[in-house]
BALUMRO-278903 format. One record per residue (C-alpha): residue number from 0; residue in one letter; x, y, z. Coordinates in Angstrom, 1 decimal, m for minus. Layout:
k r c1 c2 c3
NUM A X Y Z
...
END
This chain:
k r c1 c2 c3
0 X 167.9 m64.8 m46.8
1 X 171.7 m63.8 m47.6
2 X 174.1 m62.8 m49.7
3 X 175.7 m64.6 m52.6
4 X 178.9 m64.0 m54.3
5 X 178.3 m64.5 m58.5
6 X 181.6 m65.2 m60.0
7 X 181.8 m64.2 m63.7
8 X 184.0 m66.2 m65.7
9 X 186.7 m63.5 m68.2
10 X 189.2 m64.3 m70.6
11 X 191.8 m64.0 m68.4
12 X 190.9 m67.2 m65.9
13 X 191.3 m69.2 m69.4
14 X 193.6 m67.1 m71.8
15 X 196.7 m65.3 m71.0
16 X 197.0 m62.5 m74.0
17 X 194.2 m60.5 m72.6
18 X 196.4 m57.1 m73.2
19 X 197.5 m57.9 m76.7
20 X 194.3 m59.1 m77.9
21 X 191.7 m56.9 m80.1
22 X 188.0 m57.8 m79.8
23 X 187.9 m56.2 m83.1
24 X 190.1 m59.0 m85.0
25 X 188.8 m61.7 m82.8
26 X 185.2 m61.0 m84.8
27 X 186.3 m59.8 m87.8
28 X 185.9 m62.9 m90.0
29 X 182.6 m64.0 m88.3
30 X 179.7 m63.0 m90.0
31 X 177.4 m60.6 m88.0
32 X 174.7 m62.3 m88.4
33 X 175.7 m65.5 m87.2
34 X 177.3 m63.4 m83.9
35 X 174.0 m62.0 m83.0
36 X 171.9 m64.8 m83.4
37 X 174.4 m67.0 m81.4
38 X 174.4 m64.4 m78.3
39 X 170.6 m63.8 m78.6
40 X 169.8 m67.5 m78.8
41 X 171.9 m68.0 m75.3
42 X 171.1 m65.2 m73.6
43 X 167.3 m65.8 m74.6
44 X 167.3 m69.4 m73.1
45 X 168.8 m68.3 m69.7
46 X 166.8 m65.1 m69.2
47 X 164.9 m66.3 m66.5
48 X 167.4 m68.6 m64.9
49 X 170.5 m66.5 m65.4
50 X 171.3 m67.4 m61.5
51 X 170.6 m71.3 m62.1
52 X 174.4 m72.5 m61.9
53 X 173.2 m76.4 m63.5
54 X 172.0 m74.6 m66.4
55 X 174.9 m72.2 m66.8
56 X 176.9 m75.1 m67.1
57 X 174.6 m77.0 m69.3
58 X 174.9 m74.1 m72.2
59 X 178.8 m73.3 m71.3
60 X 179.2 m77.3 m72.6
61 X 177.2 m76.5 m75.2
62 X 179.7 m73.3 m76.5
63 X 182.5 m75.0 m75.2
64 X 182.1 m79.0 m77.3
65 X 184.1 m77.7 m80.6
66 X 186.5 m75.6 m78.6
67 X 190.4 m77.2 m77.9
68 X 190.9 m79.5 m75.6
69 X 193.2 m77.4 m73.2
70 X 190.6 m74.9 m73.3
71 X 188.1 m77.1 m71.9
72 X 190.4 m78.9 m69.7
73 X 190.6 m75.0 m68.5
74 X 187.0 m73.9 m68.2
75 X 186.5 m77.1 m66.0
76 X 189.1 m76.6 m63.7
77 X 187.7 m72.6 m63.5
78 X 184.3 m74.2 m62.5
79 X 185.7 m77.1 m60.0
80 X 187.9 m74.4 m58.3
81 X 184.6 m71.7 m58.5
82 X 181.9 m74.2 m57.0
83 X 184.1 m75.5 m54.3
84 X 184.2 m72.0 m52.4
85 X 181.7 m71.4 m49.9
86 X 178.4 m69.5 m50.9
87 X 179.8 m68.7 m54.1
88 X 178.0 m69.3 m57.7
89 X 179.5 m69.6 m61.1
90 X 178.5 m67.9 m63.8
91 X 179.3 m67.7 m67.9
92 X 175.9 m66.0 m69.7
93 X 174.4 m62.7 m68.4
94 X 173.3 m59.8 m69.7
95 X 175.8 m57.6 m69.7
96 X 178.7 m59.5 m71.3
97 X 175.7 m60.7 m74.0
98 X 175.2 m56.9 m74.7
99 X 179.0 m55.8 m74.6
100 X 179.1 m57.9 m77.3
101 X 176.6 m57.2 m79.6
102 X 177.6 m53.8 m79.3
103 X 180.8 m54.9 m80.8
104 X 179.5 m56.2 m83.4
105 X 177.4 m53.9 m84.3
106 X 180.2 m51.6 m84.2
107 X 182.0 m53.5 m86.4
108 X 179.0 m54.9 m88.6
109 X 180.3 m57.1 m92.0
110 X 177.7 m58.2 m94.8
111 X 179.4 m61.6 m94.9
112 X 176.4 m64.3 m95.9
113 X 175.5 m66.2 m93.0
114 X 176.9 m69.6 m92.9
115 X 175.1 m73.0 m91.1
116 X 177.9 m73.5 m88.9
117 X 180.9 m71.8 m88.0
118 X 184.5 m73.2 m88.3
119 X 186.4 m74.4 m85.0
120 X 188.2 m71.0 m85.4
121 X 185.8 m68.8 m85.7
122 X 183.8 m70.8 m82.5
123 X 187.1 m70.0 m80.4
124 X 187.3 m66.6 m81.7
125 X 183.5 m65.8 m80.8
126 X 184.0 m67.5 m76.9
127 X 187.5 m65.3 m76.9
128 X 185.3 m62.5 m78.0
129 X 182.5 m62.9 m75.3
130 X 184.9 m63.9 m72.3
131 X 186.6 m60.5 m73.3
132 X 183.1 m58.6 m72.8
133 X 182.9 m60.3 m69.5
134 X 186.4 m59.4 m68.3
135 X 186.3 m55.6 m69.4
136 X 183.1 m54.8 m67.1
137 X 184.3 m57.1 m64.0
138 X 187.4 m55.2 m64.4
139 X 186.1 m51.7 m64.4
140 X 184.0 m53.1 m60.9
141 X 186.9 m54.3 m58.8
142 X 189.0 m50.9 m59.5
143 X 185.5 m49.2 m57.2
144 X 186.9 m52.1 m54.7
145 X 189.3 m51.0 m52.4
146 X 189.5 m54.3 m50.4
147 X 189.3 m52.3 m46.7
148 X 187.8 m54.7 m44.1
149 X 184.3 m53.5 m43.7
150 X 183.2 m52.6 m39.7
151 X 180.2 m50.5 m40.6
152 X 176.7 m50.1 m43.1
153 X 177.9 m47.0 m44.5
154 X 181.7 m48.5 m45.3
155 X 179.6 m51.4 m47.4
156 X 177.2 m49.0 m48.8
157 X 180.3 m47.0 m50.4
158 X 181.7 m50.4 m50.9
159 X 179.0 m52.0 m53.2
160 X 176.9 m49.1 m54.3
161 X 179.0 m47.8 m57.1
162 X 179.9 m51.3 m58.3
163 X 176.2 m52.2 m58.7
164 X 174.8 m48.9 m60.3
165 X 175.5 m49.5 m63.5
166 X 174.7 m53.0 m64.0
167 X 172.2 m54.0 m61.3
168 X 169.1 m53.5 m63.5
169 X 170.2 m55.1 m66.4
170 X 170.8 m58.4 m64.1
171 X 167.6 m58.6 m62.7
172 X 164.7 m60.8 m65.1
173 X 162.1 m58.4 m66.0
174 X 158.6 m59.7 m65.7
175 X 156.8 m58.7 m69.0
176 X 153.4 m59.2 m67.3
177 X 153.9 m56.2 m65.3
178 X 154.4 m54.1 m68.3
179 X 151.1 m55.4 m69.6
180 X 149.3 m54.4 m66.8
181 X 150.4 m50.4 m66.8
182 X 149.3 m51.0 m70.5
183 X 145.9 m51.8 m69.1
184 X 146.1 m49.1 m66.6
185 X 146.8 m46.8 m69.2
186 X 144.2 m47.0 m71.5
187 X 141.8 m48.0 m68.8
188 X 142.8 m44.3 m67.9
189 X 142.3 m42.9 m71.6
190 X 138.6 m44.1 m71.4
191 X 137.5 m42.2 m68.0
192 X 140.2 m38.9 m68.4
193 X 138.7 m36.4 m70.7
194 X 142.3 m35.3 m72.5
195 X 143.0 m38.9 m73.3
196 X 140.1 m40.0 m74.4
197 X 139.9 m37.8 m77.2
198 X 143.6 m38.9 m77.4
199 X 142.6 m42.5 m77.6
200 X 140.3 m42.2 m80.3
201 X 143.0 m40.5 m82.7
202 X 145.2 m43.6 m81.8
203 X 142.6 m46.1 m82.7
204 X 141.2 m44.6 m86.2
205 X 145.5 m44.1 m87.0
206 X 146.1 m47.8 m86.7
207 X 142.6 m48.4 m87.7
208 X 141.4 m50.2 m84.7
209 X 138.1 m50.4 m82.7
210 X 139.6 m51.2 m79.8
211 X 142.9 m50.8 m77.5
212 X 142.4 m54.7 m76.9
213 X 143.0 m55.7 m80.1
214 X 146.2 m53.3 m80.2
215 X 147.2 m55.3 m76.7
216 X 146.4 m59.0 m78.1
217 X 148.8 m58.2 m81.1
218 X 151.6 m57.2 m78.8
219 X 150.6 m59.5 m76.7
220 X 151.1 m62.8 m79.1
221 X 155.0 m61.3 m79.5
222 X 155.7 m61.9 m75.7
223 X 153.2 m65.2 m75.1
224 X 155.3 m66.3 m77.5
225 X 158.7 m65.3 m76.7
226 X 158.5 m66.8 m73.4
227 X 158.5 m70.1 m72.9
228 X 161.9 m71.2 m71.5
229 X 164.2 m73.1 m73.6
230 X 161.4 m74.1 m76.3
231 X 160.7 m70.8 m78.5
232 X 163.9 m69.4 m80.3
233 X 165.3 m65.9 m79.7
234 X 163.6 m65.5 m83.5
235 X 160.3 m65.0 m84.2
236 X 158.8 m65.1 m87.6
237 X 155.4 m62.6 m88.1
238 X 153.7 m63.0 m91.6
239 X 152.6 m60.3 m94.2
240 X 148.9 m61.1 m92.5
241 X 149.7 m59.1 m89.2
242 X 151.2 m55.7 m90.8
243 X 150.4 m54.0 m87.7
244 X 153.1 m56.4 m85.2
245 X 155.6 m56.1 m88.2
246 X 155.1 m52.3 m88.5
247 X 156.0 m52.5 m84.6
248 X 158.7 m54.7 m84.8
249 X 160.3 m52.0 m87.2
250 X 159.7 m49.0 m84.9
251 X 161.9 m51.7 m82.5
252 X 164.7 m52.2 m85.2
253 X 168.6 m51.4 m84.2
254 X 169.8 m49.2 m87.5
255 X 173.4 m50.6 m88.3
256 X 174.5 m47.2 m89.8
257 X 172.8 m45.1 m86.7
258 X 174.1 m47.5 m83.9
259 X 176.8 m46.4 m81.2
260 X 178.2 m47.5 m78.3
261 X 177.5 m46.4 m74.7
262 X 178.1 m47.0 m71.1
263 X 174.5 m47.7 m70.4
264 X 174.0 m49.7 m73.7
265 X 171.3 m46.5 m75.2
266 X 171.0 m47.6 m78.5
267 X 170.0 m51.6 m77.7
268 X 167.5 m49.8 m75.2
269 X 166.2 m47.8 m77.7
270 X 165.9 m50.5 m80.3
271 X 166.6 m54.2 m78.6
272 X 165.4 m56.2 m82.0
273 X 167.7 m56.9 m84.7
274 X 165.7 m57.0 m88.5
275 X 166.9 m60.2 m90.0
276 X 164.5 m59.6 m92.7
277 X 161.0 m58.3 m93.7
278 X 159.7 m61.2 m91.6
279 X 162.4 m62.4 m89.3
280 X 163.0 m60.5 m86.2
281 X 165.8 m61.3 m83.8
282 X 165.5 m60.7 m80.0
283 X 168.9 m58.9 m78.7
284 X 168.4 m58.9 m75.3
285 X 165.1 m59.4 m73.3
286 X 165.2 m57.1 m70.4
287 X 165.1 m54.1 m73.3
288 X 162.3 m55.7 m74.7
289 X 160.1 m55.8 m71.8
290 X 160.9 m51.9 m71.1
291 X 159.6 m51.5 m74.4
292 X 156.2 m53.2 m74.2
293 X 154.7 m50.0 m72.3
294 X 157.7 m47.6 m73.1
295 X 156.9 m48.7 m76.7
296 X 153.2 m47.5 m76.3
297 X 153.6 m44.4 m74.8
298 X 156.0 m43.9 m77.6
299 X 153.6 m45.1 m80.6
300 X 150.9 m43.4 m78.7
301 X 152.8 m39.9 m79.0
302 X 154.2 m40.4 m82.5
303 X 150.2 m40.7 m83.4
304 X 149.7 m37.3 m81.4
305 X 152.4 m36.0 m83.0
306 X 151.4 m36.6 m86.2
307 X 147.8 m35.8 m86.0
308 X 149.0 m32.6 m84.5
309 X 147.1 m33.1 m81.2
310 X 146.9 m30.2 m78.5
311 X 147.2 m30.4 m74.6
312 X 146.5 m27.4 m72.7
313 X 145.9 m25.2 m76.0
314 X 150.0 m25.8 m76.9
315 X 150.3 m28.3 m80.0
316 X 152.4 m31.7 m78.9
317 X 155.4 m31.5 m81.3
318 X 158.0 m33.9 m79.6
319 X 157.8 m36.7 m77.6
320 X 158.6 m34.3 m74.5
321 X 155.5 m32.5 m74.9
322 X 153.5 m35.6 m74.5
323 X 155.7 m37.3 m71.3
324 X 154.5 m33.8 m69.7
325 X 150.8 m34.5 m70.4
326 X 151.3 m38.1 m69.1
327 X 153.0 m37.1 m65.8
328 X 150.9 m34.8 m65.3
329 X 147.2 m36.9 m66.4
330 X 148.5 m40.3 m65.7
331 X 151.7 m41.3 m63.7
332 X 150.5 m40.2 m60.1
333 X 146.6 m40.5 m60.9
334 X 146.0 m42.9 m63.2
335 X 148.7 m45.4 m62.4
336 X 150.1 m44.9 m58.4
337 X 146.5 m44.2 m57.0
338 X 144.5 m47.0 m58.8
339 X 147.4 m49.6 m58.3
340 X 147.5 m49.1 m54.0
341 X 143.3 m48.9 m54.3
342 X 143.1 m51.7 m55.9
343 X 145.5 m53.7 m53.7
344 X 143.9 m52.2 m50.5
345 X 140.4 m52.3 m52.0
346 X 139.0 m54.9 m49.6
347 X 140.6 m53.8 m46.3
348 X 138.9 m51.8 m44.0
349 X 141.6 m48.8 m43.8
350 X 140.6 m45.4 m44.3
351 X 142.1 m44.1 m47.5
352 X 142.3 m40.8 m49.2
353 X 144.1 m39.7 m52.5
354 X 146.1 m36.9 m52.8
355 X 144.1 m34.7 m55.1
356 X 141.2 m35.7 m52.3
357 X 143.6 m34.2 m49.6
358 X 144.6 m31.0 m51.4
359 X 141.3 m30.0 m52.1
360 X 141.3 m29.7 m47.9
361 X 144.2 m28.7 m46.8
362 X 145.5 m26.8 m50.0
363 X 148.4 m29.3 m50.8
364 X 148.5 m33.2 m52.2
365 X 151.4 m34.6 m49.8
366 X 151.3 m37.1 m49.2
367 X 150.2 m38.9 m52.6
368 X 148.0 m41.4 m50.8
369 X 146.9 m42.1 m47.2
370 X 145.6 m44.8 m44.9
371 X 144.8 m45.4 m41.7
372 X 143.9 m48.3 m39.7
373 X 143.0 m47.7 m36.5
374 X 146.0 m46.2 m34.8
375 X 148.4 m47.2 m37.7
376 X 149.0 m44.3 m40.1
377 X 150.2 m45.4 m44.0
378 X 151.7 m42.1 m45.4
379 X 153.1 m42.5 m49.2
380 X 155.1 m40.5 m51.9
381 X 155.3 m41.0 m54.9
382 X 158.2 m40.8 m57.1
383 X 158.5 m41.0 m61.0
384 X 162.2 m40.4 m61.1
385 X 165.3 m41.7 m63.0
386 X 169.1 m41.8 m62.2
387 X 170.9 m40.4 m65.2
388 X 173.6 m42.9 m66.6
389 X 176.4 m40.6 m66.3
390 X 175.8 m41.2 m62.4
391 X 175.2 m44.5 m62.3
392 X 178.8 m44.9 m64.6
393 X 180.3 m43.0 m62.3
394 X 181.4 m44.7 m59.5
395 X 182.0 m41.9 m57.5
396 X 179.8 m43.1 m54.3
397 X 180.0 m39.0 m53.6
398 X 178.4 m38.2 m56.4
399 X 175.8 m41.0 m56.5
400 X 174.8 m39.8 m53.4
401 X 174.2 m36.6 m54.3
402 X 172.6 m37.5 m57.1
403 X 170.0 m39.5 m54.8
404 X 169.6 m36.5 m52.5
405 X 168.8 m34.5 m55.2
406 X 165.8 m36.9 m56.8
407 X 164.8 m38.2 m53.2
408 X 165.5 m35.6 m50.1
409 X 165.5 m31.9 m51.7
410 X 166.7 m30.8 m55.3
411 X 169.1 m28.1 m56.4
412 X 166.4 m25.2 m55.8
413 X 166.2 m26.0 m52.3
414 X 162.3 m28.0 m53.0
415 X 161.2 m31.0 m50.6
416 X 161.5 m34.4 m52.4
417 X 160.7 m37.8 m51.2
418 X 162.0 m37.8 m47.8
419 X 161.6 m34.3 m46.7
420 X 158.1 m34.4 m48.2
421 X 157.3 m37.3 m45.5
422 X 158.9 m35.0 m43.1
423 X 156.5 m32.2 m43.7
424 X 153.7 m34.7 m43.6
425 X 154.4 m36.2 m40.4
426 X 154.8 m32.8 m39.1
427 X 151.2 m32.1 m40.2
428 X 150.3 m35.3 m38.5
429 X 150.9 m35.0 m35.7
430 X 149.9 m31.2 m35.3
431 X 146.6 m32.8 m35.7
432 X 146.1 m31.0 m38.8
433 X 144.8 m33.9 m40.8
434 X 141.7 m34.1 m38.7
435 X 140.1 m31.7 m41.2
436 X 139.5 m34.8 m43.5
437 X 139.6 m37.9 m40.5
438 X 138.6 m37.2 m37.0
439 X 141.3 m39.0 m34.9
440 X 144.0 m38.0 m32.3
441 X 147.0 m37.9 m34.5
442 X 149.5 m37.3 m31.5
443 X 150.1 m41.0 m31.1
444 X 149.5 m42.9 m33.6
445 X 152.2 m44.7 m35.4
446 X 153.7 m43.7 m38.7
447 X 154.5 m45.8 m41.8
448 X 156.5 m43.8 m43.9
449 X 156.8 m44.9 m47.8
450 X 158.3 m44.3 m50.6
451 X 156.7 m45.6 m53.9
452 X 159.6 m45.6 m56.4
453 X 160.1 m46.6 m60.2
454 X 163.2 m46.6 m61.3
455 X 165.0 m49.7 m60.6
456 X 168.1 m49.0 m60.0
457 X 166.9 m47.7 m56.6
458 X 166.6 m51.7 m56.0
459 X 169.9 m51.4 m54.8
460 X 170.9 m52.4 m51.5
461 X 171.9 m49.4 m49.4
462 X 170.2 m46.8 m50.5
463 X 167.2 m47.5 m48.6
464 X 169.4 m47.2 m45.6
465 X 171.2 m43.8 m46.8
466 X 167.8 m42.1 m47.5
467 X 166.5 m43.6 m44.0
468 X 169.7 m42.0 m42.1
469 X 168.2 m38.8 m43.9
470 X 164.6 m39.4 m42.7
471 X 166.0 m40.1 m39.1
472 X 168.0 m37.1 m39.1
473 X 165.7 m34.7 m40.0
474 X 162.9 m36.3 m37.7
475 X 165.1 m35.5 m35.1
476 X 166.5 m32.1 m35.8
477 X 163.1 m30.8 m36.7
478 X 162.0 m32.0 m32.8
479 X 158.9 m33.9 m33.7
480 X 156.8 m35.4 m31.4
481 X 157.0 m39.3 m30.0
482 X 159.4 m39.6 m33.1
483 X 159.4 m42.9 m31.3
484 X 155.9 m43.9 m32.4
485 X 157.2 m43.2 m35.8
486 X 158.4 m46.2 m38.1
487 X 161.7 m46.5 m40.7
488 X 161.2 m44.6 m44.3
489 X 160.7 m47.8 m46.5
490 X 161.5 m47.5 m50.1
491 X 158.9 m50.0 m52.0
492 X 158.9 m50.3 m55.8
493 X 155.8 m49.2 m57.7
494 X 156.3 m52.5 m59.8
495 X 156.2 m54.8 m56.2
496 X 153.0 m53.3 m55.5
497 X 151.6 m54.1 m59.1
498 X 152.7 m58.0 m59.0
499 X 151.6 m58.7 m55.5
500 X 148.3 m57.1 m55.8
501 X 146.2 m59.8 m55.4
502 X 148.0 m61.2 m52.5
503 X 147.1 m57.5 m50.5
504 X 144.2 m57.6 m52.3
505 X 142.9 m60.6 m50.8
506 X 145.1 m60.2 m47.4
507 X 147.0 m63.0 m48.1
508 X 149.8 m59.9 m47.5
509 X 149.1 m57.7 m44.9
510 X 151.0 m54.1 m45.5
511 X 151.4 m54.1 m41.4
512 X 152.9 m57.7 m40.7
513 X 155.2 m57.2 m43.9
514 X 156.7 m53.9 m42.9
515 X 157.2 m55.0 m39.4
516 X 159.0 m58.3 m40.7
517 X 160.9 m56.5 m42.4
518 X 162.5 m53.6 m40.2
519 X 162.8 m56.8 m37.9
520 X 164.7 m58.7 m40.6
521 X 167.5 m55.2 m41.2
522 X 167.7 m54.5 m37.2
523 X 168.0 m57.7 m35.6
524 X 171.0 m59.1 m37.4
525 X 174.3 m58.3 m36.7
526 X 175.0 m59.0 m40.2
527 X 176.0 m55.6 m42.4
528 X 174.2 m57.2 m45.4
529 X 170.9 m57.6 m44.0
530 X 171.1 m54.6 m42.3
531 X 171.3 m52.6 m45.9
532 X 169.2 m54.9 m47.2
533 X 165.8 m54.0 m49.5
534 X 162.1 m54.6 m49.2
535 X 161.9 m56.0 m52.8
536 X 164.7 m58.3 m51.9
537 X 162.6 m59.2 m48.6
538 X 159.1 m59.3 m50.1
539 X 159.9 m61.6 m53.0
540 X 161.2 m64.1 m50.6
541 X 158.7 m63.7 m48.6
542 X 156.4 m64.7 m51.2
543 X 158.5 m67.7 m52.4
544 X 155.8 m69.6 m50.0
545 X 153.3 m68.2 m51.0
546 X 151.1 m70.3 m54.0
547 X 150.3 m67.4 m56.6
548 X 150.8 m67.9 m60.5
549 X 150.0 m64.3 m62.4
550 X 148.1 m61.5 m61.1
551 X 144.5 m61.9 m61.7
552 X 143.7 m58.9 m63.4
553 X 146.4 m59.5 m66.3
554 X 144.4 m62.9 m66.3
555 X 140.6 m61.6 m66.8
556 X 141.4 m58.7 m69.5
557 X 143.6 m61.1 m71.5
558 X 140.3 m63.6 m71.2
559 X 138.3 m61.1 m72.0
560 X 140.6 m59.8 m74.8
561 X 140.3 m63.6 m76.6
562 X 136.7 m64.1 m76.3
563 X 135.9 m60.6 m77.7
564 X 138.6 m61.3 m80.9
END
């Protein structure tokens, strides 16, 4: 496993006006319409092989066949000279220059009639237009660079963090199954959880349904759809016989006269489909779309709350707020976190307790969930915490760290978060207090420390390493004893533990031999990259050799979804 450098190609490796030049006049002429739908159709074809060089090539020839010949004599000399360098990849469609540029056009949105083809000039203009997207964000990341030779982790950390913060999560292909498995966590939840249930109920008779299934299977046949590489347009067509997908297809709808631009792209978040008509939807980028498949229930689910003026804790929910509250409070820790790890620990032998199990013994929850096997002690946290976007547009690496401090080691009040919240508990660990709910000698056993994240941009490598420098320090200041005997805070994504359930599950992955691989993989190397390096990074290659198709779950309740239509 290493490190790759991904060259973007940006108007100014093939044009040389790249100061004089307005993207505004470059799109001007072109009708909107024809803009988006070109950019979605590319960016839709390479979501899930954005990092396949051959097929970045294939589609640049594509864009490239009605462009002058000294402009392709250019781009093939760019990718000659690119290729030849070692462990370096080329590249010409991502996300971020795709969305750069629909935001300009949006911006600057004309009613011209769509047209079947576009004229040689206004294909150059449109490449001009997107190589310009790509050169304005690869600019703004090599100002963060200061090009110092790097000696040490921290010197790359401040290197690369601030240049990957605001972009890292758009890059990464977003695996829509995922999101439809919270989705069946989450009303699995509503039927069992007394608040919700009533809850569920209201949303069912609102959209008229018997069943949450059948509100899954229509969202469902958007996405089954959608994704099947390089054969299903970036458009999909839904007739007047499914009101209910169209209906959500609207809620999903960019508004031309209430669009603006942002750093962090909030408005194509918010609404990542463009309405080509009553029946025509248009996908504008496909990473937004997947947020939105559980985002976009909890936010229909509230909006029917709302409406039906629903009441948690004897206060009415009036705002979307309100009802986050309820669900971090009802759902995110219990309903999701706790029945995600027992299910994907459910057949090993390890003693496991919950955290609303351990609070009703010793008075507090930390940590969020427990195991033990023999003398190996699983301690983990839980964390359902964002990164603003003024921080992650910052690229002040002081600030970012701060920032991180606050979510993860202790906020502004001076309260325990993440790290120091393992702190405590390995404290309480090995003052034997946790004997009150499993009777073992706690002075020696050995500590896994986790933090269950889900956020992604805490992906990133370094930060891992940053917050583990914290753990280290305060294990040590704080005295506590055979601090040898305890392991390296590991950050692990909520999400990792969701797609790799089955493999735990069935102990094709063992939580032990993975961990240990892995703080062998970042300590044995000399190399600075590995040594900042992240368990999602690790886990997902070391899964690459592992046969495993789609988590069986998502499988059975999609099964059982069909047969019961």
């Amino acid at each position: 496993m290493g490190f790759k450098t991904i060259i973007s190609i940006g108007y100014k490796n093939i044009f040389d006006d790249f100061d004089e030049v307005e993207i505004r006049d470059l799109i001007l002429d072109i009708p909107s319409k024809n803009s988006l739908e070109i950019i979605g159709y590319f960016n839709a074809q390479l979501h899930t092989m954005e990092r396949d060089t051959s097929k970045q090539i294939e589609f640049l020839k594509i864009w490239m066949y009605r462009l002058p010949a000294v402009i392709q004599q250019r781009l093939n000399t760019f990718i000659q000279e690119t290729l030849s360098k070692q462990n370096t990849d080329f590249n010409f469609i991502n996300n971020i220059s795709s969305l750069k540029l629909v935001e300009y056009v949006l911006q600057n949105y004309n009613e011209l009639d769509k047209v079947q083809n576009l004229t040689t000039e206004q294909e150059l203009n449109l490449f001009k237009a997107y190589l310009f997207c790509s050169q304005e964000w690869t600019d703004k990341q090599l100002l963060a660079v200061n090009g110092e030779k790097i000696k040490t982790p921290e010197e790359l950390i401040n290197l690369i963090l601030p240049v990957q913060l605001p972009y890292q999560e758009i890059l990464e292909f977003k695996d829509f199954r995922i999101q439809f498995i919270e989705a069946i966590y989450f009303f699995r939840f509503c039927e069992y959880n007394q608040i919700f249930k009533n809850y569920l109920k209201i949303f069912l008779d609102e959209y008229k349904l018997e069943t949450w299934q059948k509100y899954l299977i229509n969202i469902l046949s958007i996405y089954v759809r959608k994704f099947e590489p390089l054969k299903t347009p970036s458009i999909i067509n839904i007739s007047n016989d499914f009101p209910d997908i169209i209906d959500f297809l609207d809620s999903l709808s960019i508004s031309i006269s209430d669009f603006s631009m942002s750093d962090d792209f909030l408005s194509l978040r918010q609404n990542p489909i463009y309405k080509i008509d009553n029946n025509n939807f248009l996908f504008l980028n496909l990473n937004f779309l997947v947020d939105k498949i559980f985002q976009g229930i909890q936010f229909e689910f509230s909006k029917v709350l709302i409406k039906n003026k629903a009441v948690y804790k004897g206060k009415i929910l009036k705002y979307y707020p309100d009802f986050k509250s309820a669900y971090g409070e009802e759902f995110s820790e219990i309903g999701l976190c706790y029945q995600v790890l027992s299910y994907a620990f459910d057949k090993s032998n390890y003693l496991k307790f919950k955290g609303n199990e351990i609070k009703k013994i010793l008075g507090d929850g930390e940590p969020d969930y427990y195991m033990r096997d023999k003398s190996k002690v699983y301690l983990f946290e839980y964390k359902d915490v964002l990164l603003n976007a003024k921080i992650k547009h910052s690229y002040n690496i002081d600030e970012i760290k701060s920032e991180i401090s606050k979510k993860l080691v202790q906020n502004e009040q001076g309260s325990a978060k993440g790290v120091s919240q393992l702190v405590n508990v390995i404290e309480k660990v090995r003052l034997n207090e946790f004997k009150k709910f499993d009777n073992y000698d706690f002075e020696n056993v050995i500590i896994y420390p986790i933090l269950i994240y889900t956020d992604f941009s805490f992906n990133i490598s370094g930060i891992n390493y940053f917050l583990n420098t914290e753990f280290r320090k305060q294990i040590k200041d704080r005295n506590i004893k055979n601090s040898h005997l305890i392991k390296d805070l590991v950050l692990i994504d909520l999400d990792m533990f969701i797609k790799f359930q089955d493999l735990f599950r069935d102990k094709r992955l063992k939580l032990n031999n993975c961990l240990n691989e892995f703080y062998e993989f970042k300590n044995r190397d000399i190399n600075l990259f590995n040594k900042i390096s992240t368990f999602n990074m690790f886990i997902h290659n070391k899964t690459m050799r592992i046969p495993y198709k789609s988590p069986k779950m998502l499988m059975e309740e999609v099964k059982d979804m069909i047969i019961n239509e």
